[in-house]
C-alpha positions as CSV (number, residue, x, y, z in Angstrom):
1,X,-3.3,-23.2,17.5
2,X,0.1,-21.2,18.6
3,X,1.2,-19.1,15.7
4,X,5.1,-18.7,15.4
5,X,7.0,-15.6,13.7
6,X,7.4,-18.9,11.2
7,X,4.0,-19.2,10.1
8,X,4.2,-15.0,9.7
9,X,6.5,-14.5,6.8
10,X,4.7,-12.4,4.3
11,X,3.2,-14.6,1.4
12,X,5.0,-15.6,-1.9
13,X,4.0,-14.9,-5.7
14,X,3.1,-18.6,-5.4
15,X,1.2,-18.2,-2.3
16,X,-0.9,-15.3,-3.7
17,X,-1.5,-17.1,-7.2
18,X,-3.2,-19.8,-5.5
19,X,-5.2,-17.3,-3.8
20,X,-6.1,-15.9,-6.6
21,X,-7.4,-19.4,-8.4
22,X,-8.8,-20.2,-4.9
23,X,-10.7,-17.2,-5.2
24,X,-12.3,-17.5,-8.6
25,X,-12.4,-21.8,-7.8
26,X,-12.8,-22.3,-4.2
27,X,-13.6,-25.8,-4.4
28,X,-12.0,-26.6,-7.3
29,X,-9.8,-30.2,-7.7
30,X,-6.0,-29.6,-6.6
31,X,-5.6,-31.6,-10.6
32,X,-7.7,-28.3,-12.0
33,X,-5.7,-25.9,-10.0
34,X,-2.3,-27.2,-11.1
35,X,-3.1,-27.2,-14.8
36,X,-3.9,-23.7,-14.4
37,X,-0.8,-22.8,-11.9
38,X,1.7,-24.9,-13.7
39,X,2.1,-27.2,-11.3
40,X,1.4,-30.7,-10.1
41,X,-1.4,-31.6,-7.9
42,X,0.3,-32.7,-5.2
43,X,2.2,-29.3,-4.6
44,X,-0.8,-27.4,-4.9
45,X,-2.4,-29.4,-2.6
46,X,0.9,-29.1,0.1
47,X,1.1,-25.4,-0.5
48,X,-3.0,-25.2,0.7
49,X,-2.1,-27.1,3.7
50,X,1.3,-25.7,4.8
51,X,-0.4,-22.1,4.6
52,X,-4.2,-23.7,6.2
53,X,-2.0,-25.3,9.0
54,X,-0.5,-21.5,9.6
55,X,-3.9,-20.1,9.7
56,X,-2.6,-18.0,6.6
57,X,-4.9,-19.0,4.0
58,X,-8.3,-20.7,4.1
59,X,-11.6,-21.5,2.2
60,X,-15.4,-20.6,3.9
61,X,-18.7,-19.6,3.6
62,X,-19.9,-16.5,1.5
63,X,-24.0,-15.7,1.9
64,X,-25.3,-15.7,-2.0
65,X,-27.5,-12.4,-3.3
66,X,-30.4,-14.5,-2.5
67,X,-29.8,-15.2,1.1
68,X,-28.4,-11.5,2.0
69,X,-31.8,-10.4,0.4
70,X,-33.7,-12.5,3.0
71,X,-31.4,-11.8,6.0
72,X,-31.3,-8.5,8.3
73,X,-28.0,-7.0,7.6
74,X,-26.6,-4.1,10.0
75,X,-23.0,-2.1,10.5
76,X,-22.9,-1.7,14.3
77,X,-20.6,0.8,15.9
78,X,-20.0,-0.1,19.4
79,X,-18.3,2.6,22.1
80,X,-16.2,0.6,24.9
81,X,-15.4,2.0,28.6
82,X,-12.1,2.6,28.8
83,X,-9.8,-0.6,29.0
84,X,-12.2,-2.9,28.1
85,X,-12.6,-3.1,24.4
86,X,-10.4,-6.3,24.0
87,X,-12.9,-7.8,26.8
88,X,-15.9,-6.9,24.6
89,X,-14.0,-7.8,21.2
90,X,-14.0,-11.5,23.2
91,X,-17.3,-11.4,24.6
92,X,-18.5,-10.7,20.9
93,X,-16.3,-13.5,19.0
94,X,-18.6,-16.3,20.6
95,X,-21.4,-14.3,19.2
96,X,-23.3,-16.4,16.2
97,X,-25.3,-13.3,14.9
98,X,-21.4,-11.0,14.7
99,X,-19.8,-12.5,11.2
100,X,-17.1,-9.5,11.2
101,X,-15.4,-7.4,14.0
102,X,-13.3,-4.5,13.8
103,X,-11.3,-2.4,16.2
104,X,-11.6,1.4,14.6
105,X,-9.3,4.7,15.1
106,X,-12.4,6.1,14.8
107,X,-14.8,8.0,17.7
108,X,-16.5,4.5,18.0
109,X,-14.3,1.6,19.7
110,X,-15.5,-1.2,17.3
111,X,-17.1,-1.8,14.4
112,X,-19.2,-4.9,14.3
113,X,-21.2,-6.7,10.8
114,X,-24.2,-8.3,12.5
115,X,-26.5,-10.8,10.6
116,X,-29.7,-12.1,12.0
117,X,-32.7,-13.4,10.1
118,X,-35.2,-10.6,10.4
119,X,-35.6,-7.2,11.9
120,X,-37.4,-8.4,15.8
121,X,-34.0,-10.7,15.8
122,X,-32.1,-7.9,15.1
123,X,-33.8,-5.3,17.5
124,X,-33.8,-8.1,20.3
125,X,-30.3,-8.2,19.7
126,X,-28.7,-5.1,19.6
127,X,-31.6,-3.4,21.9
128,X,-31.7,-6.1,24.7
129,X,-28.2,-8.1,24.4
130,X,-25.5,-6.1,23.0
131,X,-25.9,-3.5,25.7
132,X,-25.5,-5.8,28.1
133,X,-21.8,-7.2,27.1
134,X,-19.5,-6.2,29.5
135,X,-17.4,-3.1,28.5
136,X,-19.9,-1.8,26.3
137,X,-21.4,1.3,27.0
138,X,-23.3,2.4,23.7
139,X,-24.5,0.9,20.8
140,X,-25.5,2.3,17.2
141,X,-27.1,0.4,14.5
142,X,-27.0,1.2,10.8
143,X,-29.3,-1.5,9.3
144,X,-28.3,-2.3,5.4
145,X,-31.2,-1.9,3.1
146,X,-29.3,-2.8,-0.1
147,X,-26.2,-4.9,-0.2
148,X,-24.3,-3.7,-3.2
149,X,-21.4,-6.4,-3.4
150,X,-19.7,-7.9,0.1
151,X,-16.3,-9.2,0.5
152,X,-16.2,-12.7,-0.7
153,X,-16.4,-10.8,-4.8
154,X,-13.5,-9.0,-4.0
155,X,-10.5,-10.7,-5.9
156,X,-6.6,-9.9,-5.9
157,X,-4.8,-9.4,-9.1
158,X,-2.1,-12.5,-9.3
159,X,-3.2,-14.4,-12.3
160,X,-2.6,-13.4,-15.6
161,X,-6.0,-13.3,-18.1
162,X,-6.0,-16.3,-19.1
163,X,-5.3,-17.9,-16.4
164,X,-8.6,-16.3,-15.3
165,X,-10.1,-16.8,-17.7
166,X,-9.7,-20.9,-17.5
167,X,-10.7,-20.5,-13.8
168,X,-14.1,-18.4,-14.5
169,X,-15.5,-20.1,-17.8
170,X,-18.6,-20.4,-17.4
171,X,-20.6,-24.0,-17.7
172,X,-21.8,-25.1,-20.8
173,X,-24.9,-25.7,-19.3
174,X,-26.5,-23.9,-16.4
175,X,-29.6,-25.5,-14.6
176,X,-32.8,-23.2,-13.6
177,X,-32.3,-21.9,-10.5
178,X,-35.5,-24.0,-9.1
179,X,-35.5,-25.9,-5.8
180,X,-36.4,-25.0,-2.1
181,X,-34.9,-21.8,-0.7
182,X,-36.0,-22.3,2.6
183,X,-32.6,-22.5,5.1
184,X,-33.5,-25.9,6.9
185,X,-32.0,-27.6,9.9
186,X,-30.2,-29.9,8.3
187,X,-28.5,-26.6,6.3
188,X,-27.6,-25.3,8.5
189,X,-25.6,-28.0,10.3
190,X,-24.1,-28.8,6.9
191,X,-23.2,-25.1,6.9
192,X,-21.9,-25.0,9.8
193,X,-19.0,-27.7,8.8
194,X,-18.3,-25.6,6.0
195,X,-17.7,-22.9,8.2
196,X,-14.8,-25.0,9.0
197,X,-13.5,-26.1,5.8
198,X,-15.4,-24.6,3.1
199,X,-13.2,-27.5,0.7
200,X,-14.7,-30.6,3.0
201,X,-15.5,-33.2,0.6
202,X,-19.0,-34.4,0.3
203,X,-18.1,-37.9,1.9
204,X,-16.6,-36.3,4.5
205,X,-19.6,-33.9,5.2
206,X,-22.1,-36.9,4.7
207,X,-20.1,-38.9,7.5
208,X,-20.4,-36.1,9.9
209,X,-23.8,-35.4,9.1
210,X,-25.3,-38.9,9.1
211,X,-26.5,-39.0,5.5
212,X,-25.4,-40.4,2.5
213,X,-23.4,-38.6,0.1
214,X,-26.0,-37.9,-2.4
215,X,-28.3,-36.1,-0.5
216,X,-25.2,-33.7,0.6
217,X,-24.3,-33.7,-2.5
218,X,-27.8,-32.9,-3.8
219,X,-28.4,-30.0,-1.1
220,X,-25.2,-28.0,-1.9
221,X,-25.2,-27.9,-5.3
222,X,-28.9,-26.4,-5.4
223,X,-27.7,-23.9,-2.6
224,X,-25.3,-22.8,-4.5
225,X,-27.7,-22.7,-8.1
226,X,-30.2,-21.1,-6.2
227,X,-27.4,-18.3,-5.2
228,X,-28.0,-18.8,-1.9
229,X,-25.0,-20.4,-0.7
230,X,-20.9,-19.3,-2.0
231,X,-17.6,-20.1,-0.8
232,X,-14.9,-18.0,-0.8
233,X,-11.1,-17.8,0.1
234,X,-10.1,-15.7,2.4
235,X,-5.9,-14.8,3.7
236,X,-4.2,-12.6,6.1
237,X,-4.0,-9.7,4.1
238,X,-1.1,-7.4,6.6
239,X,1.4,-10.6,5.5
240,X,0.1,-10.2,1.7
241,X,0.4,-6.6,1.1
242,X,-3.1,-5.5,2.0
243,X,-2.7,-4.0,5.7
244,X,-5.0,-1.6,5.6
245,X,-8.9,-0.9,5.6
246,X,-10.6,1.6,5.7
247,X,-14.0,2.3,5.9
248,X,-16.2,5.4,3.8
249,X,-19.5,6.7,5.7
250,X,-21.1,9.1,2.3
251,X,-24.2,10.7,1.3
252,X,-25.7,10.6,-1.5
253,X,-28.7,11.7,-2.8
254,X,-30.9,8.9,-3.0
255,X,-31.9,9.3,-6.6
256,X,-28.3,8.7,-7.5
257,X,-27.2,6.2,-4.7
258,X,-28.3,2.8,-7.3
259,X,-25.9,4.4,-9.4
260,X,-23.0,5.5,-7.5
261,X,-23.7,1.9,-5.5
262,X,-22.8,-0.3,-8.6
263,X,-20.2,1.9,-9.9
264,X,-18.3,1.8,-6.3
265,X,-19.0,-1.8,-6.9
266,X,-16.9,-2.2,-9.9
267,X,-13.9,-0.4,-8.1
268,X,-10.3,-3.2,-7.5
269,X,-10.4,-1.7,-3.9
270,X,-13.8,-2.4,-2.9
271,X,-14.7,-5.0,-0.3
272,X,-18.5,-4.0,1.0
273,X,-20.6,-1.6,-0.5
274,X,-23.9,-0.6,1.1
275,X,-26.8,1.4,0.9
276,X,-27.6,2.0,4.5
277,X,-30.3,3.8,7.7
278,X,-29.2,6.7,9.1
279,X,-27.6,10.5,8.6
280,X,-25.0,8.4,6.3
281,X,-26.6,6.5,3.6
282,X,-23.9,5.1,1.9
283,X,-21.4,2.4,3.2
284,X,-18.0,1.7,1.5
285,X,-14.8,-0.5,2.7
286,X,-12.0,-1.1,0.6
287,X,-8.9,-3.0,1.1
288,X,-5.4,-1.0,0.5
289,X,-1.8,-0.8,0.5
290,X,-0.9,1.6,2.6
291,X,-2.2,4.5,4.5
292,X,-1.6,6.9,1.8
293,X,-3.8,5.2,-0.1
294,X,-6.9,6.0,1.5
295,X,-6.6,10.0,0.8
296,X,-5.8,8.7,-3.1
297,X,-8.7,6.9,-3.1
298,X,-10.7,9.3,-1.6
299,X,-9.6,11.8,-3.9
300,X,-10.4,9.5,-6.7
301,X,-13.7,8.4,-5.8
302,X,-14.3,12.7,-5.4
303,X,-13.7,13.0,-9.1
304,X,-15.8,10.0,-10.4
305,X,-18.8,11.1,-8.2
306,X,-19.0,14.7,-7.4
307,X,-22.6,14.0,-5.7
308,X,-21.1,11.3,-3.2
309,X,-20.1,13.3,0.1
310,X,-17.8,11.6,1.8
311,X,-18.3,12.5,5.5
312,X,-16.0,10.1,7.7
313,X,-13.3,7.9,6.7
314,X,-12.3,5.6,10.0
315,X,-9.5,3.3,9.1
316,X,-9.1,-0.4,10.9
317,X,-6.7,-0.9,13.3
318,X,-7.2,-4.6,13.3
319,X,-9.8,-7.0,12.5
320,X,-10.8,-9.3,15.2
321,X,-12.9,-12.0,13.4
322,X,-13.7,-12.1,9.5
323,X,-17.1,-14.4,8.7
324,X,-16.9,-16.4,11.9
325,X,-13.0,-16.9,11.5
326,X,-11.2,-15.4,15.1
327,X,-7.8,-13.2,13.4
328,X,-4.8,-12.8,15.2
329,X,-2.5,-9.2,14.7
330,X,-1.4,-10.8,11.5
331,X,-4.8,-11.7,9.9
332,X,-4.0,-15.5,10.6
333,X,-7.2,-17.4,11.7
334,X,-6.8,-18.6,15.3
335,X,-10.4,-20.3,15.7
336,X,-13.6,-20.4,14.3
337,X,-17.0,-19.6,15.6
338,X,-19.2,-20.5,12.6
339,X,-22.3,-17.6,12.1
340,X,-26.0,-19.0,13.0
341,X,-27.7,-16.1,12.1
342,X,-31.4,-18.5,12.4
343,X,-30.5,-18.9,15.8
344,X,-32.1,-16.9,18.3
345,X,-30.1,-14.0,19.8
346,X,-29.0,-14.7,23.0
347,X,-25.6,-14.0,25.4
């Protein structure tokens, strides 16, 4: 849908405190969101869709540990003839197997997440079919072989503790993680829905889908115990105060990297964190302020980790598509192409 200069007026305190909750509860009841927010239901619930309807704010998909541990992961830096990177950014936003795409000022033209279900996928794809997209002229492949933490853990800070706190108790009760792993047709037409509205109710899903509510019901709640399947909420970050990324290519020395990896984890700044192939073997994006912020993290992260050589720092110039969501300059979501990455790689 058109965006307006409306629809691109920098979020509120309000705004980002449902964010926040929306982060922690993606799903969550507008009734539990207002108790913790102060407010009633049916303003939560008209906030949601005054900022969904701008493209501002909205809830998806977020792969689970278990699911990125079965799936082939790899950062893909992509060089463009000259003039035609917005024609390749296109040609690769129909793409099911790119979740993330990011235009660099950087000596690559784009910066592309690719997620495909094995290695042959992935070398059928980035050998055989990303070469030939028009505009693209080279193509280099960092496959992930440990994903420390990716972006749908990383939280803004607009709640206070307890506030939080109500929003992350954890259940009484929490059933074994038992039941069948195995990503099945019907998932992944259920997922694919949620790629659209990761707050679709289950009667909802279960009209689309053709089965009764139960069985939806049934399937996504083991998904999600079986850490296979989270949502997430996701914003335009330029019109909430967080215009810039940046990403970190680093050495370590592999002895240390588990270390470093889950320390870099723990960091307010950090959105993906990867162990990766290649002269590089560390990964590390962060969300910021502003520019001067990536030389003060930099420096930081120099101090914590004296053995973690930072060799490249490429910051984004504007992100193109976040998990299947198309962005506009503002970080708005203009369309959707929900990830397949069981499909087979084709153009």
């Amino acid at each position: 849908m058109p965006r307006t200069q409306e629809s691109a007026k920098p979020l509120t305190e309000d705004d980002l405190a449902l964010v926040h909750a929306l982060q922690l509860r993606p799903r969550a009841s507008w009734t539990e969101l207002g108790r913790v927010l102060g407010v009633d239901p049916v303003t939560v619930a008209r906030r949601f869709r005054r900022l969904a309807g701008h493209g501002t704010v909205w809830v998806g998909l977020s792969p689970g540990p278990r699911l990125l541990d079965r799936l082939c992961l790899a950062f893909v830096r992509i060089d463009c003839a000259a003039g035609a990177t917005a024609q390749a950014v296109e040609a690769l936003g129909r793409h099911p197997h790119v979740v993330t795409i990011e235009r660099a000022a950087a000596d690559h033209d784009i910066l592309a997440t690719v997620a495909t279900a094995g290695l042959p996928a992935l070398a059928r794809y980035t050998l055989d079919l990303l070469p030939r997209v028009p505009g693209v002229t080279a193509v280099h492949a960092r496959i992930v072989t440990h994903m420390f933490t990716e972006g749908g853990r990383w939280r803004i800070a607009a709640l206070d503790p307890g506030q939080r706190t109500r929003l992350t108790a954890p259940p009484a009760v929490r059933p074994p993680r038992r039941g069948h792993r195995e990503i099945t047709p019907f998932d992944r037409a259920m997922l694919s829905r949620l790629g659209y509205d990761g707050r679709a109710s289950y009667q909802s899903l279960a009209t689309h889908l053709g089965v009764s509510l139960s069985t939806v019901k049934r399937r996504m709640e083991q998904l999600v115990r079986l850490d296979v399947l989270r949502f997430r909420c996701d914003f335009a970050r330029p019109l909430a105060g967080w215009p810039v990324a940046v990403t970190f290519w680093a050495k370590v020395p592999p002895t240390d990297l588990p270390e470093v990896g889950h320390a870099l984890v723990r960091r307010p700044e950090t959105r993906n964190c990867a162990a990766v192939s290649g002269p590089h073997n560390l990964v590390l994006q962060a969300v910021l302020h502003s520019v001067d912020d990536v030389l003060r993290l930099e420096t930081r992260l120099a101090d914590a980790h004296p053995r973690l050589d930072i060799v490249d720092r490429v910051i984004t110039l504007r992100h193109d598509e976040l998990l299947g969501h198309l962005l506009d300059a503002d970080g708005r979501s203009t369309g959707i192409v929900p990830p397949d990455v069981w499909a087979e790689p084709r153009l």
